[in-house]
C-alpha positions as CSV (number, residue, x, y, z in Angstrom):
1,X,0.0,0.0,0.0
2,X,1.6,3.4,-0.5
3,X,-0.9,6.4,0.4
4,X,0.9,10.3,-0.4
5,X,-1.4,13.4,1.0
6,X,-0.1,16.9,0.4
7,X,0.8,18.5,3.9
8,X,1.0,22.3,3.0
9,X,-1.9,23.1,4.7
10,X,-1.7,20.7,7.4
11,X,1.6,23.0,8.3
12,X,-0.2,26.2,7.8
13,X,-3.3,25.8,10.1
14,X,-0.3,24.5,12.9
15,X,1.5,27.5,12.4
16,X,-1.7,29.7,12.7
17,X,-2.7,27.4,15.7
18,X,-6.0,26.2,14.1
19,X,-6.6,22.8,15.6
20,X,-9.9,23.0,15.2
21,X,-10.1,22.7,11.9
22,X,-7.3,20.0,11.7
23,X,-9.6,17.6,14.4
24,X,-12.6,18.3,12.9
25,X,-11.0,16.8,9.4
26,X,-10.5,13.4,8.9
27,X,-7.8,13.5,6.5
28,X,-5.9,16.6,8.0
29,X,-5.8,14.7,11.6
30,X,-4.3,11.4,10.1
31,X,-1.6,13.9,8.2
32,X,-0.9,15.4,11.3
33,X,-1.2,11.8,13.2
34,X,1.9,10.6,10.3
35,X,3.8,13.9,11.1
36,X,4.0,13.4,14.5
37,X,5.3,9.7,14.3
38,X,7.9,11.0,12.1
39,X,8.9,13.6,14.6
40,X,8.5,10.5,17.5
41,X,11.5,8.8,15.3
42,X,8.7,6.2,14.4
43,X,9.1,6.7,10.6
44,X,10.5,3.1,10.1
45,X,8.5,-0.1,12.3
46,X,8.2,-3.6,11.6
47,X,4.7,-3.1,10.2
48,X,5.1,-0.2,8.3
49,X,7.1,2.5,6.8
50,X,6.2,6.5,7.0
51,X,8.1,9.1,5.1
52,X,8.0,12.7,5.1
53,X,8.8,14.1,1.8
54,X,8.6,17.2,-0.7
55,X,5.2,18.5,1.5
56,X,3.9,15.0,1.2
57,X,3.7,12.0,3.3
58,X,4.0,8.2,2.5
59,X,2.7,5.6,4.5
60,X,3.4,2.1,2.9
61,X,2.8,-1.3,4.4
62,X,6.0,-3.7,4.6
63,X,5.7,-6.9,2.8
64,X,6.1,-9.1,6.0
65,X,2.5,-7.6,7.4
66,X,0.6,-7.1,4.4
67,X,-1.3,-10.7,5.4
68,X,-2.5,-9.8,8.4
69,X,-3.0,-6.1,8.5
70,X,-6.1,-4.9,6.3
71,X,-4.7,-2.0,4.1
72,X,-6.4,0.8,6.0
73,X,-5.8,-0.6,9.6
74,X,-4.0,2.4,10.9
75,X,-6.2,5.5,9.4
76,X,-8.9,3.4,10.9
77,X,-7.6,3.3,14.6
78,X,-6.2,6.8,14.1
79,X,-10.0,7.7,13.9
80,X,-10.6,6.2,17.0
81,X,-8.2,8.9,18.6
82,X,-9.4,11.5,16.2
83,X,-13.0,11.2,18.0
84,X,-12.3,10.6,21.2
85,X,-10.2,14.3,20.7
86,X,-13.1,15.8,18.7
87,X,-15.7,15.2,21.8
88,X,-13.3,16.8,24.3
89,X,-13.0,20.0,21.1
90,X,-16.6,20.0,21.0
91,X,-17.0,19.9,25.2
92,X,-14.0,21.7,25.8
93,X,-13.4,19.4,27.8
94,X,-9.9,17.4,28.8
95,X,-9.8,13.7,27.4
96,X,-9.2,10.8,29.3
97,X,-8.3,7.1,28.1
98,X,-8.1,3.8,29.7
99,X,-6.5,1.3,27.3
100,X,-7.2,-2.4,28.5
101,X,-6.0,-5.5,27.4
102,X,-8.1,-7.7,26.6
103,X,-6.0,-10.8,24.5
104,X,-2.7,-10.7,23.2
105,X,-3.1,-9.0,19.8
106,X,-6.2,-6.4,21.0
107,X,-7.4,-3.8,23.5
108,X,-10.1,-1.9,24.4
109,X,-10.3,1.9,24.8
110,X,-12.8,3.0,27.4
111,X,-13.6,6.7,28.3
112,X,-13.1,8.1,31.7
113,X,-13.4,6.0,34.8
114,X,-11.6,5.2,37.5
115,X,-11.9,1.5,38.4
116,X,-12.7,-1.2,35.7
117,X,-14.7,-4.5,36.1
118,X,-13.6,-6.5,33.3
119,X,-16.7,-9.3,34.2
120,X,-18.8,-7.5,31.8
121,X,-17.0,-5.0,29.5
122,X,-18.6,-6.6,26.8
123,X,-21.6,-4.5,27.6
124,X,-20.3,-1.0,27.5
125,X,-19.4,0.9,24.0
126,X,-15.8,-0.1,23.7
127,X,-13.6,0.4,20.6
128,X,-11.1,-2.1,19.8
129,X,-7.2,-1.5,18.1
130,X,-4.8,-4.1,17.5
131,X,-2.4,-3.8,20.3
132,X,0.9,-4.2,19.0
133,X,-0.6,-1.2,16.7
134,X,-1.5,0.6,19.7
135,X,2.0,0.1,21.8
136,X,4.4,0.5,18.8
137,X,2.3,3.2,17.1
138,X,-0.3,4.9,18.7
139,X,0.6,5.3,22.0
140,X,4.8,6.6,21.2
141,X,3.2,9.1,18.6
142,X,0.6,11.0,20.9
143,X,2.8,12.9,23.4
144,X,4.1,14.2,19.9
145,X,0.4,14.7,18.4
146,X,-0.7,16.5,21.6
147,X,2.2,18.8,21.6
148,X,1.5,19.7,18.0
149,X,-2.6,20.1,18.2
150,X,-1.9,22.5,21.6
151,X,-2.5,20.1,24.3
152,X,-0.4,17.9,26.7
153,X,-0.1,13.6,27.0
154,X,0.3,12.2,30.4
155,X,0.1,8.6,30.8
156,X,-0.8,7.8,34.9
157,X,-0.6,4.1,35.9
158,X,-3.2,4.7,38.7
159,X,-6.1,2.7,37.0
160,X,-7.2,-0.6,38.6
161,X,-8.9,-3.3,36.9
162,X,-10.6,-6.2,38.3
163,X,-11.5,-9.4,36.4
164,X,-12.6,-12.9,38.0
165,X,-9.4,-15.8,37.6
166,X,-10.1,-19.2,36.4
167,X,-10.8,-20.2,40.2
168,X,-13.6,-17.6,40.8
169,X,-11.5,-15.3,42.7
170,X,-10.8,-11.4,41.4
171,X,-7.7,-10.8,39.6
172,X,-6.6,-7.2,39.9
173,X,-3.6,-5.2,38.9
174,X,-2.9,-1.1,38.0
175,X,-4.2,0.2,34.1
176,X,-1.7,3.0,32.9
177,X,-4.2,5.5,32.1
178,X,-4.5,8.4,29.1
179,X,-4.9,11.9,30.0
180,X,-5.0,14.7,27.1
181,X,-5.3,18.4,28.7
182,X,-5.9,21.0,26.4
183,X,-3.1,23.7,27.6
184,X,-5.8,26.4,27.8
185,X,-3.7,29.7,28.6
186,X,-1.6,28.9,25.9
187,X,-2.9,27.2,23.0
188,X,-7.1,28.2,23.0
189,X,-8.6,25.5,20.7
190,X,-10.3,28.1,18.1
191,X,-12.4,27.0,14.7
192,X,-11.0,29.5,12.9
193,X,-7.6,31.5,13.3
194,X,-8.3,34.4,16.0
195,X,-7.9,38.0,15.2
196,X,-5.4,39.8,16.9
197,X,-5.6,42.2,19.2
198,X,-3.1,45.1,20.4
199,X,-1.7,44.2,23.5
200,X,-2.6,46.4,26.6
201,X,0.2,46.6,29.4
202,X,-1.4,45.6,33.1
203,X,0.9,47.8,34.8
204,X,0.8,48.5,38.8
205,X,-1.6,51.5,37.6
206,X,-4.4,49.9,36.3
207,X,-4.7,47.4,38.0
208,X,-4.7,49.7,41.0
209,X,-7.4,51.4,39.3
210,X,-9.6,48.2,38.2
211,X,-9.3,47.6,42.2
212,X,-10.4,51.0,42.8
213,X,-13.5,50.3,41.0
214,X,-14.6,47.1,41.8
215,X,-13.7,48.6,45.7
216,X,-16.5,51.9,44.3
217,X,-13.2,54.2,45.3
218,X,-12.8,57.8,43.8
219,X,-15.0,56.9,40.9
220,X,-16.0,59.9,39.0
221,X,-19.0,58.1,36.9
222,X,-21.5,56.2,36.9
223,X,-23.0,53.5,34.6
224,X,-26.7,52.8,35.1
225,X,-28.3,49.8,34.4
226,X,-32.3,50.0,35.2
227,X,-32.1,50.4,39.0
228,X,-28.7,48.9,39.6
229,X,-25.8,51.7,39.4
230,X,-21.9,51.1,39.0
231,X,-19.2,53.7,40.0
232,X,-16.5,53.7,37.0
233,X,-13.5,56.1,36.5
234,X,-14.0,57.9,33.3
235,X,-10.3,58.2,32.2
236,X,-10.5,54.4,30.8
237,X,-13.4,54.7,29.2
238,X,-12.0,57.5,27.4
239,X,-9.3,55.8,26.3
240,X,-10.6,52.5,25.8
241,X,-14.8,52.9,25.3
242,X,-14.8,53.8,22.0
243,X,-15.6,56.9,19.9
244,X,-19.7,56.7,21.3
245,X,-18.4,56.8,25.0
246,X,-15.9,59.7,24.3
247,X,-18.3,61.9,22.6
248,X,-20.5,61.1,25.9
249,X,-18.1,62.0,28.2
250,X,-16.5,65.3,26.3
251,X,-19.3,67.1,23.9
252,X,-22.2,69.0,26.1
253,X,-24.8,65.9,26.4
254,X,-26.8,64.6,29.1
255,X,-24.4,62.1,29.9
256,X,-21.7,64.2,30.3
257,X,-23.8,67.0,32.3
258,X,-25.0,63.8,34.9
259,X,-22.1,61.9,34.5
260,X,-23.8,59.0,34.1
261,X,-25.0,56.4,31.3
262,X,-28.2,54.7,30.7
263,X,-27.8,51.0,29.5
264,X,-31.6,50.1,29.4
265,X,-31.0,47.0,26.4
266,X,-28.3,45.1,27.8
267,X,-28.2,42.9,30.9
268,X,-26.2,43.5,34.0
269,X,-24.1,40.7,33.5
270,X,-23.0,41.9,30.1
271,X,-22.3,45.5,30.8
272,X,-20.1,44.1,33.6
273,X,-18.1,42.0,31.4
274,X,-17.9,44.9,28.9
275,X,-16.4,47.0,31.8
276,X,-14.0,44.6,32.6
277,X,-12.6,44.7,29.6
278,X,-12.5,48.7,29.2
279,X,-10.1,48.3,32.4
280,X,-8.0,45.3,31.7
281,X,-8.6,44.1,27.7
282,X,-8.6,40.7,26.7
283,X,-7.0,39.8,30.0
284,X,-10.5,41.3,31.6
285,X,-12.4,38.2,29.9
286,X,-10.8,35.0,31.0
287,X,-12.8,32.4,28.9
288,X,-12.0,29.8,31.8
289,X,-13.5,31.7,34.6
290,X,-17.0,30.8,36.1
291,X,-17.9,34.1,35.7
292,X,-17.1,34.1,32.1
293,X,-19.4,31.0,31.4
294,X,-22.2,32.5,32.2
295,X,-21.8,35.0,29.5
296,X,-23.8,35.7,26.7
297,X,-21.2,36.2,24.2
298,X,-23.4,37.4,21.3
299,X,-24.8,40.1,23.5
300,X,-21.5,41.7,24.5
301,X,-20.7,41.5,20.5
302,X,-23.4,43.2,20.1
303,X,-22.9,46.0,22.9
304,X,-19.2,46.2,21.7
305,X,-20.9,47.5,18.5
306,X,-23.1,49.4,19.7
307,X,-21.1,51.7,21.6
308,X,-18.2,51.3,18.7
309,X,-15.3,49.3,20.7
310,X,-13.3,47.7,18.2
311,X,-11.1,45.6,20.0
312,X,-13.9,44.0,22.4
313,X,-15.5,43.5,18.6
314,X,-13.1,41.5,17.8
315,X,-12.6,39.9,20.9
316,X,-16.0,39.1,21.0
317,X,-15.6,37.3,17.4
318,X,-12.4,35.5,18.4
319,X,-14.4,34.1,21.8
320,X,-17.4,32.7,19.0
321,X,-15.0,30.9,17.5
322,X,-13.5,29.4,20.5
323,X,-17.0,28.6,21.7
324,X,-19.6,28.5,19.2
325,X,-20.6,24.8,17.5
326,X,-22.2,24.1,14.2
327,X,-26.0,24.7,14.8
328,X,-25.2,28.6,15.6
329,X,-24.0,28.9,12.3
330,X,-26.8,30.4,10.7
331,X,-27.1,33.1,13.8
332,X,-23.3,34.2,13.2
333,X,-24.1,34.5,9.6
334,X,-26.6,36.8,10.2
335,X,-24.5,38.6,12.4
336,X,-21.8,38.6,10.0
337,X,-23.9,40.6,7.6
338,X,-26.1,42.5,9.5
339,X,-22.5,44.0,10.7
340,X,-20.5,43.4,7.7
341,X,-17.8,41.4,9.9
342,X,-16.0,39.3,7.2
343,X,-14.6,37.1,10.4
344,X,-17.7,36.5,11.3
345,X,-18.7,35.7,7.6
346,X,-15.8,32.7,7.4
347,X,-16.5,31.6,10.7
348,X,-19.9,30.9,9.8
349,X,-18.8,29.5,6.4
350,X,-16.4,27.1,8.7
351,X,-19.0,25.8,11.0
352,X,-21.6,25.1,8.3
353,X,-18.8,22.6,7.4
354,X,-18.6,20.8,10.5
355,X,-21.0,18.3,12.0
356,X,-24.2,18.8,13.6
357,X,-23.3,19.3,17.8
């Protein structure tokens, strides 16, 4: 068997930090999957023979195993990985693996779980890979995979199993588990490319000020929301609200003569969030935080608009992409051209793509 895929854009949406698009992909994920058993020094194994050449890569099957491996073996237990990644994409959640033996040439792959009673795995969804597959190839290339899709490979031999011994009794003995973490901070699983965003220095200043307001000190403004009032300092929002909130705060208008301004069609979580990031930026909207899941994205995208803050537009896009799944595709489209956001317009584009959440 010799199988050669082009691997351009596999190396562009790495170096752009797309993953999503790359998981989400059948044929993307098993380049990458070949690319990181190269870099593993797996490129030459008693089954088969991988080779990285001229932005293509080869995967033939040695003469010695063609009998007993079926031709598309490996691309079909590399989609066994490839889901169990795509769920914890889709959940944002961290993925965790339990391999078990279960003969000499197979094991199983169960999901998360801490003790295993092998008396009836039969009955739970388990998918099967050859295991001398899995402990030459699959398992040596994903610390390497991980690395390269933004995430991290720890392998933790703190599983138990338990299976009942010819004599009746309970065999037991440790499982070396699978865990894939997402490195968060670092490597934010997007489904498209994010925008950037100028960076905004956190000095000793304002974050003395951000404490100032959340502690109501020396505030000399006020942001009203229905009866609920919040005491801001008005030098950020000059600098940082937006050409709406300047004119507010310098021209001869009401809210400049009260010092104060009406938000009657947002909620109170949203303008909150939207003050958080006048003070600190991006840093202001940790997507990691409790606080932040409770967020109505959309609505701060469309506050961002209204009161013309380009950054927390953008922002706001960039977070959509993190966050948003396949069946809000046809609301980000709208959005896309109700504002004439071309980001928005591919990220729609991208998710119509993907499967149904």
């Amino acid at each position: 068997m010799s199988v050669q895929y082009p691997t351009q854009q596999v190396d562009e949406l790495l170096s752009i930090r797309d993953y999503g698009t790359i998981i989400h992909d059948k044929q993307l994920f098993l380049i990458t999957f070949l690319k990181a058993s190269i870099l593993s020094n797996l490129s030459k194994l008693e089954s088969y023979n991988i080779f990285f050449h001229d932005k293509q890569i080869g995967l033939h099957s040695s003469k010695a195993a063609r009998k007993e491996i079926p031709e598309k073996a490996i691309p079909g237990e590399v989609e066994i990985i490839r889901q169990h990644l795509l769920e914890g994409h889709k959940t944002k959640h961290d993925v965790h693996l339990v391999p078990i033996v279960i003969s000499l040439r197979e094991i199983c792959i169960k999901k998360r779980c801490d003790i295993i009673n092998l008396t009836n795995w039969n009955s739970d969804h388990n998918e099967r890979i050859n295991y001398f597959r899995f402990s030459d190839l699959i398992k040596p290339t994903l610390p390497k995979l991980c690395s390269l899709l933004g995430a991290r490979c720890l392998f933790k031999p703190v599983i138990q199993q338990y299976r009942k011994d010819q004599s009746g009794g309970i065999e037991q003995k440790n499982v070396e588990a699978i865990d894939i973490e997402w490195i968060r901070e670092e490597h934010v699983i997007y489904s498209i490319a994010p925008q950037e965003i100028p960076s905004r220095e956190l000095n000793s200043l304002v974050k003395s000020t951000y404490d100032m307001y959340q502690n109501s000190i020396c505030c000399d403004f006020i942001i009203g929301i229905g009866e609920v009032t919040i005491p801001v300092h008005s030098i950020p929002f000059y600098t940082y609200g937006g050409d709406a909130i300047k004119n507010m705060l310098t021209t001869n208008m009401k809210e400049q003569q009260e010092r104060k301004i009406e938000i009657k069609e947002f909620k109170e979580k949203t303008v909150r969030a939207f003050i958080d990031f006048i003070y600190l930026g991006p840093k202001g909207l940790n997507p990691e935080s409790d606080r932040y899941q409770e967020l109505d994205v959309i609505e701060l995208f469309r506050m961002a608009q209204t009161y013309q803050v380009k950054d927390l537009i953008d922002h706001c896009a960039n977070l959509m992409s993190l966050y948003c799944t396949s069946d809000q595709a046809d609301n980000i489209e709208e959005m896309a051209d109700y504002y004439q956001n071309d980001y928005l317009k591919k990220l729609s584009e991208h998710l119509k793509k993907q499967p149904n959440s």
